[in-house]
Backbone of each chain as ProteinMPNN parsed JSONL, in Angstrom:
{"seq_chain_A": "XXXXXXXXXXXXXXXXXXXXXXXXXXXXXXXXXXXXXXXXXXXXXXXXXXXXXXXXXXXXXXXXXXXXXXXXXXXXXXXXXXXXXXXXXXXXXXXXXXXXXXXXXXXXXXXXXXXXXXXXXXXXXXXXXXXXXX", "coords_chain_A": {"N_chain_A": [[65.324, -21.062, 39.851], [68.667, -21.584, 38.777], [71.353, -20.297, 38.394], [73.494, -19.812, 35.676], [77.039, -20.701, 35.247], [79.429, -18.931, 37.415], [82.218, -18.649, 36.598], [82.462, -19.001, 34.184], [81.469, -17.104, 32.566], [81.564, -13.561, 31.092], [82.394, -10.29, 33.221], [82.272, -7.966, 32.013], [80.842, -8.044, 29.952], [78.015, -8.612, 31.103], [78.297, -6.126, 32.263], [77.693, -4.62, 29.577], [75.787, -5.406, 28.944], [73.589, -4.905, 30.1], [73.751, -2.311, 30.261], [73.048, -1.647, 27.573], [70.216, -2.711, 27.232], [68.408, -2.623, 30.49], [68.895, -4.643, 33.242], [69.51, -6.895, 31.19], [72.052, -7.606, 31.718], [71.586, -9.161, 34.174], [70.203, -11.204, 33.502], [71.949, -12.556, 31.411], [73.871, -13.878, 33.035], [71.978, -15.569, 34.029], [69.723, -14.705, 35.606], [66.729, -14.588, 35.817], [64.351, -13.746, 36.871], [65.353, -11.357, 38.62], [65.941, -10.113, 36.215], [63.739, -9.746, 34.722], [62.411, -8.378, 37.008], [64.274, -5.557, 37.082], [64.128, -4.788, 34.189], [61.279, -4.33, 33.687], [60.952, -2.801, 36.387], [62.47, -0.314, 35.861], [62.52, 0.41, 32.899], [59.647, 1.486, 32.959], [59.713, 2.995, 34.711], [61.106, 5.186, 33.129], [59.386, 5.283, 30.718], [57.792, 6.672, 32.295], [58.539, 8.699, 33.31], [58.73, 10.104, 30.211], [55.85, 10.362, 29.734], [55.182, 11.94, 32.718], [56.049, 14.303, 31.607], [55.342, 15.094, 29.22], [56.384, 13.954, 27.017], [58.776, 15.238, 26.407], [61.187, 14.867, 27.694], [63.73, 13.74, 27.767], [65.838, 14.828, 26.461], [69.136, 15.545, 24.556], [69.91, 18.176, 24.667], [70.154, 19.046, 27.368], [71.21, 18.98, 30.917], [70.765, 17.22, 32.02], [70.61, 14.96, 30.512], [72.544, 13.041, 30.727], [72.693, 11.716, 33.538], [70.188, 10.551, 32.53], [71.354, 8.966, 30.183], [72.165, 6.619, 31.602], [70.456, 4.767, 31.792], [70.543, 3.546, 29.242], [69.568, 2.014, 25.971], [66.794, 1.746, 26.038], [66.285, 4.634, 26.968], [67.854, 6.04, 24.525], [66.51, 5.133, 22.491], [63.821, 6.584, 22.866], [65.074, 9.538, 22.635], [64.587, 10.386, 19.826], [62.029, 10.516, 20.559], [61.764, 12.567, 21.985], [62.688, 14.895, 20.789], [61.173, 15.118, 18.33], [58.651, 15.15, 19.262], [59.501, 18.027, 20.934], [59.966, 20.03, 19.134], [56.772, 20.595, 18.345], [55.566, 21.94, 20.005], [56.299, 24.383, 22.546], [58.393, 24.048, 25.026], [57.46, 24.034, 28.361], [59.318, 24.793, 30.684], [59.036, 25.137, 33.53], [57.142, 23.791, 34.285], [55.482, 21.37, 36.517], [55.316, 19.163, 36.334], [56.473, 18.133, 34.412], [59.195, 18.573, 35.475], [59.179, 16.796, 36.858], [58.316, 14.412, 35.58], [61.383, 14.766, 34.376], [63.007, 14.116, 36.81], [62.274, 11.463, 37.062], [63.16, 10.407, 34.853], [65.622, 10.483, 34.918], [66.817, 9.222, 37.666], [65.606, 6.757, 36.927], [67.974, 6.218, 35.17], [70.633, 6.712, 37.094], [69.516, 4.486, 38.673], [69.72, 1.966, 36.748], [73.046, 2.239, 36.452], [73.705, 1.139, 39.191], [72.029, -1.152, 38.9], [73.25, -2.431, 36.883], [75.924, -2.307, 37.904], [75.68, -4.241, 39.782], [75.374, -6.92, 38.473], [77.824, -6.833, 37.268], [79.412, -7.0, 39.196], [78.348, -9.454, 40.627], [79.344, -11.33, 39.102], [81.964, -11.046, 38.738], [82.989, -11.032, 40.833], [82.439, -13.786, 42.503], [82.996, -15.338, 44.84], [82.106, -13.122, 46.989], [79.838, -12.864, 46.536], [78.149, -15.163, 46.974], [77.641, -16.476, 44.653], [78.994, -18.768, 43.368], [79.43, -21.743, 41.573], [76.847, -22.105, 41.766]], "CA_chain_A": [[66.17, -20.873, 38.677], [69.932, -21.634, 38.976], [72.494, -19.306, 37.416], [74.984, -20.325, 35.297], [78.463, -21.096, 36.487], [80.07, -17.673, 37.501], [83.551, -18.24, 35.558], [82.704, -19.126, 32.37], [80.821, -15.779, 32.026], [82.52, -12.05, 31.313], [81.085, -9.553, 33.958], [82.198, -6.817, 31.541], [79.646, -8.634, 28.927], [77.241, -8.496, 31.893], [77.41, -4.389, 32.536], [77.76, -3.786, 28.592], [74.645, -6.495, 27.849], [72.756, -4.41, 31.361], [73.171, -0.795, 29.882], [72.277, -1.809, 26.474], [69.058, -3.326, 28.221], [68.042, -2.98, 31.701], [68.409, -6.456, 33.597], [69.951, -8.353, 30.783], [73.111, -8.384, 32.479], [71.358, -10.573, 35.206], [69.909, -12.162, 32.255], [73.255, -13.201, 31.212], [73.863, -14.551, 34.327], [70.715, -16.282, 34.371], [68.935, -14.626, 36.732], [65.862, -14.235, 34.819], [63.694, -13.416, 38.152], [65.467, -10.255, 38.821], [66.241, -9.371, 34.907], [62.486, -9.007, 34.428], [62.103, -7.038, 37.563], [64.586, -5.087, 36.849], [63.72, -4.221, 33.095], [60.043, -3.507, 34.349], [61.04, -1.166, 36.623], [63.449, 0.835, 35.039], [61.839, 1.029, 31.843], [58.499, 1.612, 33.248], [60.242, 4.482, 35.7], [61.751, 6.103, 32.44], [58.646, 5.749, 30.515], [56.45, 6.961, 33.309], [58.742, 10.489, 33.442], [58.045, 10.814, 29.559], [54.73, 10.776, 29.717], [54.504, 12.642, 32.794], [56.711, 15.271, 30.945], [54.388, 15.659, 27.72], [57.175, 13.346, 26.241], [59.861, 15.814, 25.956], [62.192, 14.949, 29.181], [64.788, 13.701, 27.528], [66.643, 15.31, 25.473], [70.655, 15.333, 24.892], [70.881, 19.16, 25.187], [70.04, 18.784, 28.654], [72.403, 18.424, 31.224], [70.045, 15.806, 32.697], [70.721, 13.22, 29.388], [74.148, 12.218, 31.259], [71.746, 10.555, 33.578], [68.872, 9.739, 31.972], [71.842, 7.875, 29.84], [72.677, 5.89, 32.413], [69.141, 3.386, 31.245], [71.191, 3.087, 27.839], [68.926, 1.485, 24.934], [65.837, 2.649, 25.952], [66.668, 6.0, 27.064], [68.715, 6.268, 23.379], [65.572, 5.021, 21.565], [63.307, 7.891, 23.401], [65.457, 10.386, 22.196], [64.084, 11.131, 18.834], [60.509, 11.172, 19.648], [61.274, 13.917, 23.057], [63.068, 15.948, 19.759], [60.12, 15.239, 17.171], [57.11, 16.461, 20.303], [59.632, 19.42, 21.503], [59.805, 20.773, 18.228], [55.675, 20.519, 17.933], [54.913, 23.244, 20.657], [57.339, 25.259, 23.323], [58.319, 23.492, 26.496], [57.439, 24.56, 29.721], [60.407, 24.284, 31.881], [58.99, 25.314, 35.082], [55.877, 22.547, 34.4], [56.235, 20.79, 37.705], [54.844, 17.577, 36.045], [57.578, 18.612, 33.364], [60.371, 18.988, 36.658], [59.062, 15.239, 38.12], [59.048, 13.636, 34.552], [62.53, 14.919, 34.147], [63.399, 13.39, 37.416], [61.54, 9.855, 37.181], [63.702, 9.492, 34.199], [67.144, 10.434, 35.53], [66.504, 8.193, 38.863], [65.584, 5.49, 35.803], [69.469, 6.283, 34.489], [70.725, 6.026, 38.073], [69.095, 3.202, 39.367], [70.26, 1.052, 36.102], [74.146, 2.313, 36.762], [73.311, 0.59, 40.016], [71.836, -2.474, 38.629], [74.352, -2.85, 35.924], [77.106, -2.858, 39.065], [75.189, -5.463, 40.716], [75.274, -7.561, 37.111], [78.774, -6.925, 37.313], [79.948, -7.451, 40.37], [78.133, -11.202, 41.036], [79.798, -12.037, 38.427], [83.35, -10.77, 38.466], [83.555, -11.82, 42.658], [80.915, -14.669, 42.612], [83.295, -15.32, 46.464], [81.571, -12.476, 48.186], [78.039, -12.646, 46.633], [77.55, -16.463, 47.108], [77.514, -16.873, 43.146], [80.413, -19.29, 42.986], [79.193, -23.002, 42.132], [75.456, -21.907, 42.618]], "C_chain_A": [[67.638, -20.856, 39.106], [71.109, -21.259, 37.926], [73.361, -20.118, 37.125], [75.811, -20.241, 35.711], [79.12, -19.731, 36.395], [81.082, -17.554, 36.565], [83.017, -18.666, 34.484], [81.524, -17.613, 31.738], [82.027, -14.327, 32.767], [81.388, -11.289, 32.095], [81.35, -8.237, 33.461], [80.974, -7.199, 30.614], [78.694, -7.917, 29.58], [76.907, -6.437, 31.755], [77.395, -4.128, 31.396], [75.798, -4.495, 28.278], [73.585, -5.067, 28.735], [72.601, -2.725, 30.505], [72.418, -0.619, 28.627], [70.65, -2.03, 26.361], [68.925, -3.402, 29.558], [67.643, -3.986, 32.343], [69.068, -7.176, 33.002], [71.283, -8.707, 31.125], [73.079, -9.054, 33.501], [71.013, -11.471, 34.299], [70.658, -13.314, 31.569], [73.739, -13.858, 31.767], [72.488, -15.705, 34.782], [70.039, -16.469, 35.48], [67.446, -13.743, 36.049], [64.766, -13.592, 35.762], [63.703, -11.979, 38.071], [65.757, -9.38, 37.477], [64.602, -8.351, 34.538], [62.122, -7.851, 35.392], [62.665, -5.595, 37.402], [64.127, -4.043, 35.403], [62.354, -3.624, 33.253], [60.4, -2.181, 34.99], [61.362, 0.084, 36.121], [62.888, 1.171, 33.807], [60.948, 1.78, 31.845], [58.566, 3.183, 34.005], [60.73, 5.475, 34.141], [60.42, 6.151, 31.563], [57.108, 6.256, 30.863], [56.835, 8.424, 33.468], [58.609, 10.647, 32.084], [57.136, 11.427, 29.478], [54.583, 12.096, 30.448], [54.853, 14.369, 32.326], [56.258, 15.858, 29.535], [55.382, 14.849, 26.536], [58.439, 14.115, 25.486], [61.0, 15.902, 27.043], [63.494, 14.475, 28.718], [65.708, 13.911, 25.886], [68.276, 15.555, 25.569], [70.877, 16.863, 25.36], [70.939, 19.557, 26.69], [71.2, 18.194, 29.694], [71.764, 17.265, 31.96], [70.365, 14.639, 31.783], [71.784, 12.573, 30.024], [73.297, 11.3, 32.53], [71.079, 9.683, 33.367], [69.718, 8.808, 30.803], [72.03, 6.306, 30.21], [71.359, 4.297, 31.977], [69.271, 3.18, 30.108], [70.27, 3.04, 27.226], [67.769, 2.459, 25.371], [65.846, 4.243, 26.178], [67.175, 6.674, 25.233], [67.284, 6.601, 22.822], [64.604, 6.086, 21.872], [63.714, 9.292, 23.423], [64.927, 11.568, 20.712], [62.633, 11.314, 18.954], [60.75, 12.546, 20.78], [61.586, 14.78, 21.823], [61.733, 15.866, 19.062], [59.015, 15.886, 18.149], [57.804, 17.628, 21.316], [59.638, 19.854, 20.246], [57.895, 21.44, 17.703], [55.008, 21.768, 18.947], [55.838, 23.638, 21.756], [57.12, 24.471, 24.233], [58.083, 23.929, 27.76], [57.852, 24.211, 31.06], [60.324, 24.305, 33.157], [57.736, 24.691, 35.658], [56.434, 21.364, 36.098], [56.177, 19.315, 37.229], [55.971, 17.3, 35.224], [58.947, 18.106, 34.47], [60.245, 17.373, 36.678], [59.132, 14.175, 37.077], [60.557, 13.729, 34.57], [63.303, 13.991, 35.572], [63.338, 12.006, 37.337], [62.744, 9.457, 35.921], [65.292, 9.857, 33.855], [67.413, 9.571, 36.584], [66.838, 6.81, 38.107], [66.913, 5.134, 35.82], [70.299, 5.798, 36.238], [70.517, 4.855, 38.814], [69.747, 1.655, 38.194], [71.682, 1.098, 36.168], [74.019, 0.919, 38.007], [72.818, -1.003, 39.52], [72.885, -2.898, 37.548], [75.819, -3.278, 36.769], [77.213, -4.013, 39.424], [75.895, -6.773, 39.623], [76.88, -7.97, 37.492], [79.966, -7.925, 38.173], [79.753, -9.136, 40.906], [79.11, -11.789, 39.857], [81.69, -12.033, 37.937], [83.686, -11.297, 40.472], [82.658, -12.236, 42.825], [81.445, -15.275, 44.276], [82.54, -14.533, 47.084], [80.117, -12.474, 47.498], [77.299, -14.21, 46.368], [76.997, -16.677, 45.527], [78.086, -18.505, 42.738], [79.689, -20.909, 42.987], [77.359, -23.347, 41.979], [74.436, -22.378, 41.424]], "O_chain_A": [[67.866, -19.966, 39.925], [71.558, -21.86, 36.95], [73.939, -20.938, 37.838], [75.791, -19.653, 36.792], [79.382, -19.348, 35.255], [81.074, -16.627, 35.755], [83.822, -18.357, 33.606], [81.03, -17.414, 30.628], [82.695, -14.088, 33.772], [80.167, -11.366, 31.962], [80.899, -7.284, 34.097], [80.044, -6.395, 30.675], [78.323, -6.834, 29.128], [75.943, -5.761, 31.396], [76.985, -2.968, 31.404], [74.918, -4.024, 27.558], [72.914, -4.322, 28.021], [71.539, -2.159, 30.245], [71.491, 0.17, 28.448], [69.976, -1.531, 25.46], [69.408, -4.451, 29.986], [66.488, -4.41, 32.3], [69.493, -8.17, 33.591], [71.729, -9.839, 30.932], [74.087, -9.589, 33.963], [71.558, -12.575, 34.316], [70.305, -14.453, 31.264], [74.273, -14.765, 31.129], [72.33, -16.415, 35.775], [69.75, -17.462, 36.147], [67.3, -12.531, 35.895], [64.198, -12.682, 35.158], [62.75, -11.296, 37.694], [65.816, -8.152, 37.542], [64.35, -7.174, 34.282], [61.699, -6.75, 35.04], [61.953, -4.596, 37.509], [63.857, -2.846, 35.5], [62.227, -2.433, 32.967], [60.298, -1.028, 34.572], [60.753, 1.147, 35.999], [62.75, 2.381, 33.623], [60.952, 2.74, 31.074], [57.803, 4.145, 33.913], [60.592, 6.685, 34.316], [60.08, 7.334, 31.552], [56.009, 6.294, 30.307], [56.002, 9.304, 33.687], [58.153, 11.79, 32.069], [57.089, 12.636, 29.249], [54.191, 13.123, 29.893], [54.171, 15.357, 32.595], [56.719, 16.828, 28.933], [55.205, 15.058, 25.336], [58.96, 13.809, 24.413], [61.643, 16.938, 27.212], [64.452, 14.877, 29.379], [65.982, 13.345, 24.828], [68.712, 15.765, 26.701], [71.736, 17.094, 26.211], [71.773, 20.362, 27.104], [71.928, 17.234, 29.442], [72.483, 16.404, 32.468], [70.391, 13.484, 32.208], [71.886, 11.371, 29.779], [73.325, 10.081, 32.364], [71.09, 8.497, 33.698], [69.047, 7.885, 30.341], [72.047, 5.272, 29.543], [71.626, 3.096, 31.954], [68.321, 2.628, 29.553], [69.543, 3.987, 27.526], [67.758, 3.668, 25.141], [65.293, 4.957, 25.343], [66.75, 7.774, 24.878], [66.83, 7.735, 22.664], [64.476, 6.748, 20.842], [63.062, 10.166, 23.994], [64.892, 12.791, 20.577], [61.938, 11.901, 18.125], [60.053, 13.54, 20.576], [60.675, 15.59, 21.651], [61.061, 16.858, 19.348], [58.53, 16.989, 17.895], [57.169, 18.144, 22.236], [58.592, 20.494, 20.347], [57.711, 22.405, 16.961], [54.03, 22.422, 18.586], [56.45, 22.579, 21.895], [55.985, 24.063, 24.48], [59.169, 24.312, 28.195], [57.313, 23.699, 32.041], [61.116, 23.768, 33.931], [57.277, 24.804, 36.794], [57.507, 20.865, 36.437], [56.896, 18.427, 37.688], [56.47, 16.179, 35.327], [59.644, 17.175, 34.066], [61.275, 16.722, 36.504], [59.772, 13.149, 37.309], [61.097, 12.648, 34.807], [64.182, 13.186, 35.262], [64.359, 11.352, 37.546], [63.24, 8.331, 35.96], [65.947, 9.587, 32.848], [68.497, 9.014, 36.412], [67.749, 6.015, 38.338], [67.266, 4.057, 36.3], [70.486, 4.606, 36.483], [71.379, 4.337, 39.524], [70.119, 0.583, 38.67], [72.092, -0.043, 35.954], [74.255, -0.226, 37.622], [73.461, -1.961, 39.948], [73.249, -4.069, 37.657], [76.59, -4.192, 36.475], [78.198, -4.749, 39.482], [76.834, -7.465, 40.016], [77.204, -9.083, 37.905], [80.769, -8.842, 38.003], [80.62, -9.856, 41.399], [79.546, -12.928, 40.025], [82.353, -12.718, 37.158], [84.669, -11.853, 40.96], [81.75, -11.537, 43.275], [80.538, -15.661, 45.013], [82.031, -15.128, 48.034], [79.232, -11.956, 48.178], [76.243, -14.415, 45.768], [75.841, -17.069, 45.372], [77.558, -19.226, 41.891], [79.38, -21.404, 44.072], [76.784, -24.433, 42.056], [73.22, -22.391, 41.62]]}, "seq_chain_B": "XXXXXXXXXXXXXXXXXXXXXXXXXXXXXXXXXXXXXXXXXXXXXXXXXXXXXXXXXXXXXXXXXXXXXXXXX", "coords_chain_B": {"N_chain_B": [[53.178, 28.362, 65.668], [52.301, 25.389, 65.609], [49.929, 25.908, 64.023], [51.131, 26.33, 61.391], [52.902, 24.153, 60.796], [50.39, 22.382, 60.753], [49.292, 23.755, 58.131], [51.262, 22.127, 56.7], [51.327, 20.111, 56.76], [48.464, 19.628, 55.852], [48.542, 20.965, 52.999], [50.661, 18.965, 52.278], [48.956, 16.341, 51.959], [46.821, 17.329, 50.302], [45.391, 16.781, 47.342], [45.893, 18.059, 45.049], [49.082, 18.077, 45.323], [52.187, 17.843, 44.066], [53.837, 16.337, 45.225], [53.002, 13.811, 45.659], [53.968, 12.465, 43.723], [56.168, 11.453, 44.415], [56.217, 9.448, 46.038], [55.933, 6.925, 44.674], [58.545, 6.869, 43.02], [59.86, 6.676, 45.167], [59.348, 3.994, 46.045], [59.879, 2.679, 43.692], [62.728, 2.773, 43.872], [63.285, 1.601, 46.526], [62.873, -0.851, 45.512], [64.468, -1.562, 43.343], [67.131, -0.832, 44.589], [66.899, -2.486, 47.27], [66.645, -5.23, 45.628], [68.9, -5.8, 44.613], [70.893, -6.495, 46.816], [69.433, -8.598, 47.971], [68.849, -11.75, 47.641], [66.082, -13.383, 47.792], [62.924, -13.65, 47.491], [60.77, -12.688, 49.323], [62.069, -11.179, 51.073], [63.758, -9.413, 49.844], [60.88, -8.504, 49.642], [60.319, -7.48, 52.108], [62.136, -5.866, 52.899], [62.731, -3.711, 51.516], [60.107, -2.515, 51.81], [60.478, -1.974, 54.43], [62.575, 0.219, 53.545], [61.492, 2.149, 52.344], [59.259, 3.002, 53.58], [61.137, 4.095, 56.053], [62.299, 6.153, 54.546], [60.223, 7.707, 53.351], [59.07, 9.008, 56.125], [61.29, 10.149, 57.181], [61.506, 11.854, 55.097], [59.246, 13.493, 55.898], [58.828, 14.036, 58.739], [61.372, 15.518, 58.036], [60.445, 17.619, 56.899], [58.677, 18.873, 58.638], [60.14, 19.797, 60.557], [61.311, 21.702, 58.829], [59.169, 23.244, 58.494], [59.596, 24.358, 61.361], [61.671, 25.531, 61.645], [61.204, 27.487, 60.255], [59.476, 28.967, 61.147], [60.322, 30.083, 63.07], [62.497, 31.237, 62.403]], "CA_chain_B": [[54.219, 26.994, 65.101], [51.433, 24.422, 65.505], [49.298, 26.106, 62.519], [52.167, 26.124, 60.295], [52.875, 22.819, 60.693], [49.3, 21.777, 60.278], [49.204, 23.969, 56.969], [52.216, 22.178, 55.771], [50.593, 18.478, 56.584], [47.245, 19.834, 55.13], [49.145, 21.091, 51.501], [51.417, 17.522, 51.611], [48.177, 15.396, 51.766], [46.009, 17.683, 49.45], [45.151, 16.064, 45.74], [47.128, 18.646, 43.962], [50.166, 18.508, 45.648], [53.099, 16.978, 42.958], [54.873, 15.669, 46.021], [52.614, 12.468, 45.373], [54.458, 11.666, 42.646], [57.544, 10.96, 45.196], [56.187, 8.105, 46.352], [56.167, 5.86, 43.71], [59.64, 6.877, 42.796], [60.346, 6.494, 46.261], [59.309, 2.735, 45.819], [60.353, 1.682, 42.815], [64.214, 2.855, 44.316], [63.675, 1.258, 47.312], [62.603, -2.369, 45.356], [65.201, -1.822, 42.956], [68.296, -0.872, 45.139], [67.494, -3.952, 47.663], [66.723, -6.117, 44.942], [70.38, -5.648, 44.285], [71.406, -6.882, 48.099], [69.169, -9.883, 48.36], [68.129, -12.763, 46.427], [64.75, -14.168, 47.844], [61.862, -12.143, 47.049], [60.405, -12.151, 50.499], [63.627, -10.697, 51.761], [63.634, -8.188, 48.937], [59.882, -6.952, 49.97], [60.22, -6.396, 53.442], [63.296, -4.852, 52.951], [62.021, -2.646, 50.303], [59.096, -2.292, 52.257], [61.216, -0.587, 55.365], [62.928, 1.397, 52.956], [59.969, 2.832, 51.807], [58.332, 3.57, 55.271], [62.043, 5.456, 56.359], [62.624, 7.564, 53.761], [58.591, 8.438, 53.378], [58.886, 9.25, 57.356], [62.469, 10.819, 57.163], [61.151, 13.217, 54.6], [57.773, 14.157, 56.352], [59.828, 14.456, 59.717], [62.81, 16.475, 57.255], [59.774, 19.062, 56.2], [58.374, 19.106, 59.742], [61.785, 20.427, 61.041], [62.088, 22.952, 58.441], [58.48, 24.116, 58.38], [59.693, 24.892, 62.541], [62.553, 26.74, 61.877], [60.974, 28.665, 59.154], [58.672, 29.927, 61.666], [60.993, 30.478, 63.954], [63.676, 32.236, 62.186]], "C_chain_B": [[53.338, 26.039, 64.846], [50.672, 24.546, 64.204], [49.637, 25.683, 61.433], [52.387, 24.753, 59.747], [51.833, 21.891, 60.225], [49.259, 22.181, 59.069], [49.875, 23.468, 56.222], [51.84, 20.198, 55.388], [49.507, 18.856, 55.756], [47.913, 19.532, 53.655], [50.075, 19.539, 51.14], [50.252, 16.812, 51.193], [47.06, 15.781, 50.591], [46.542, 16.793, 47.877], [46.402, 16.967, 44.991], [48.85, 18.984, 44.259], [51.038, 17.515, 44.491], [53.926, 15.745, 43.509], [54.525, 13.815, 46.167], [53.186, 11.606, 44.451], [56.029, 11.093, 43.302], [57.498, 9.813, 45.556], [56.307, 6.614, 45.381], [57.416, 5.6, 43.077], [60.152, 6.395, 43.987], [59.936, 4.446, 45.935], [60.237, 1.751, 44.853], [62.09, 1.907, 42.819], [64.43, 1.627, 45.311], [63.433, -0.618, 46.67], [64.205, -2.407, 44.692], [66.531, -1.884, 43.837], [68.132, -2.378, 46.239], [67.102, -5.035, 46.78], [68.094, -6.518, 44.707], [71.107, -6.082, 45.455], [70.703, -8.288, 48.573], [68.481, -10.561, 47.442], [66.854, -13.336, 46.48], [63.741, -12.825, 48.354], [61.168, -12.098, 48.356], [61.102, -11.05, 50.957], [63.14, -9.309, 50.809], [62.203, -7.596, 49.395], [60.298, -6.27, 50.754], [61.316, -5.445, 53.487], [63.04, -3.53, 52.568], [60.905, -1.914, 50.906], [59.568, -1.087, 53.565], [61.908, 0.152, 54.72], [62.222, 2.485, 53.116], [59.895, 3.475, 52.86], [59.517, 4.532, 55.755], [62.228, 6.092, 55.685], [61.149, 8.363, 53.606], [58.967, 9.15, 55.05], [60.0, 10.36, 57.243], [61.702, 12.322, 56.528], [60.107, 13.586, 55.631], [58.557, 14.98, 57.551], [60.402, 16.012, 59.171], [61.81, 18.534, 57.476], [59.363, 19.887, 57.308], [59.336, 20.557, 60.323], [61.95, 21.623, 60.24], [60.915, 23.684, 58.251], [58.711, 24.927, 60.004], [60.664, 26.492, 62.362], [62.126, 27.79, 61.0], [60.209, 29.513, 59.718], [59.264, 30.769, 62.873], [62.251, 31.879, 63.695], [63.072, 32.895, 60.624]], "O_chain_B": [[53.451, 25.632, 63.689], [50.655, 23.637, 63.374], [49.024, 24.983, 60.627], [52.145, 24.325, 58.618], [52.054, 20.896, 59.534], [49.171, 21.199, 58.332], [49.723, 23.785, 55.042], [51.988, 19.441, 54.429], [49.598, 18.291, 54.666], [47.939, 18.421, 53.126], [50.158, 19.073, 50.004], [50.291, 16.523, 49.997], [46.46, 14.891, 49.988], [47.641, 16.373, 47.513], [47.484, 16.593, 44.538], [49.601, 19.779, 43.694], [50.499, 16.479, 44.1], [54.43, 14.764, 42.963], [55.261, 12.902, 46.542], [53.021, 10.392, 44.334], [56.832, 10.418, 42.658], [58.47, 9.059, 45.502], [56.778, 5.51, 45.655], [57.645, 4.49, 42.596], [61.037, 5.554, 43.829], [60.916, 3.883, 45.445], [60.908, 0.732, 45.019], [62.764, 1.349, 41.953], [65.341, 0.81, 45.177], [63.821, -1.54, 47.387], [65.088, -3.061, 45.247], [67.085, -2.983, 43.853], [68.977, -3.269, 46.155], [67.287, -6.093, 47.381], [68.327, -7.723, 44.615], [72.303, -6.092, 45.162], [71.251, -9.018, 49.398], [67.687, -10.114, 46.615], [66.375, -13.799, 45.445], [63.745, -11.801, 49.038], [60.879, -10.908, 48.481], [60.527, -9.989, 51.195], [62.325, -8.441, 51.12], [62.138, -6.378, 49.561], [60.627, -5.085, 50.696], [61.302, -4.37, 54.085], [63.135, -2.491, 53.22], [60.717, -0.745, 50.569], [59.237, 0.092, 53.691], [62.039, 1.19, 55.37], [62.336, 3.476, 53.838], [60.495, 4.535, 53.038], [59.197, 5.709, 55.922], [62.457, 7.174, 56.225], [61.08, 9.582, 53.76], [59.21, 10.33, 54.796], [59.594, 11.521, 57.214], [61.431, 13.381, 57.094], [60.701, 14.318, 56.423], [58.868, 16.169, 57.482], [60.119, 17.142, 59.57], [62.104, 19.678, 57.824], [59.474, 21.113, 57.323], [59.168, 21.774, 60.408], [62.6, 22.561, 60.701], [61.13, 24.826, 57.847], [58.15, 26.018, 60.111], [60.549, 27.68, 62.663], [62.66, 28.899, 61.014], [60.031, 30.634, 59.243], [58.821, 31.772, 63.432], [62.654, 32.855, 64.327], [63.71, 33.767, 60.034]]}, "name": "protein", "num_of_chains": 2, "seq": "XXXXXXXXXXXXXXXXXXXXXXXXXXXXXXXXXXXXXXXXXXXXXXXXXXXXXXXXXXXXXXXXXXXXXXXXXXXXXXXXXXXXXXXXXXXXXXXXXXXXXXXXXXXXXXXXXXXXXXXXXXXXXXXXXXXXXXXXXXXXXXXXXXXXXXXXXXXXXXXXXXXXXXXXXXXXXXXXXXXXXXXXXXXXXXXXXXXXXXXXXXXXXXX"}
């Protein structure tokens, strides 16, 4: 698969398209390879700490949501159901499965900052990441 | 010291330990972050693949080290 031509694409597009969606700022770039891996993972990592969290790990009053932001769209959209199944029975904050959900889907938020860079970066200095032409 | 140490390998490898759930996080970091450094997916396993194996080792090592001194001090 051969990416579109570096300059005629914005690599702010790229990290806004990437947080909105995980990947599609390679997507944009037409790197459809690593968009899917990307969106797999990361999604899959954020809805692998709902679950194992009883589906209440992310929530905004948490100081963890400033992470678990970081995987934008989906993270957003998983917001109202952790509110609709914490309101349904008391949380148990010191659940370790509870603790390791809450992590799996801050890591998620992290790791897409990180891929949203990447997004960025090939595409705003396509000179140092052999983009340029390609 | 030797016991200790064995009790602390025993409890990592037991079924109910949570710490199992590290590994898979531990993976799906180490694909994603060198996915992000190289473009051909060979490249990206093995890479990913020694990630994996040092930070799994690092920690075990990490716990090693501090189940010593814990017996020590």
């Amino acid at each position: 698969m051969t990416p579109r031509q570096a300059r005629d694409l914005s690599p702010v597009a790229a990290l806004v398209l990437g947080w909105i969606l995980p990947g599609a700022g390679h997507a944009y770039g037409g790197r459809w390879g690593k968009a899917v891996l990307f969106f797999v993972l990361i999604t899959g990592l954020l809805v692998t700490g709902m679950v194992l969290g009883g589906g209440t790990v992310i929530l905004p009053q948490r100081l963890w949501f400033a992470a678990q932001l970081g995987a934008g769209g989906p993270a957003i959209a998983l917001v109202p159901v952790a509110q609709y199944l914490s309101t349904l029975a008391p949380i148990d904050w010191a659940d370790r499965l509870h603790e390791m959900g809450t992590l799996y889907s801050a890591v998620a938020g992290f790791l897409n900052l990180l891929v949203m860079m990447d997004a960025y970066i090939r595409l705003a200095y396509p000179h140092e990441t052999g983009e340029e032409g390609a | 010291m030797w016991q200790a140490i064995v009790r602390v390998l025993e409890h990592l490898s037991s079924a109910e330990n949570p710490l199992w759930f590290y590994y898979p996080l531990c993976a799906v970091v180490a694909v994603v972050y060198k996915a992000t450094k190289f473009d051909d997916p060979k490249k990206i396993a093995l890479a990913a693949l020694h990630f994996f194996v040092t930070v799994s080792l690092g920690m075990l090592a990490l716990a090693v080290v501090l189940t010593i001194l814990s017996v020590w001090f």
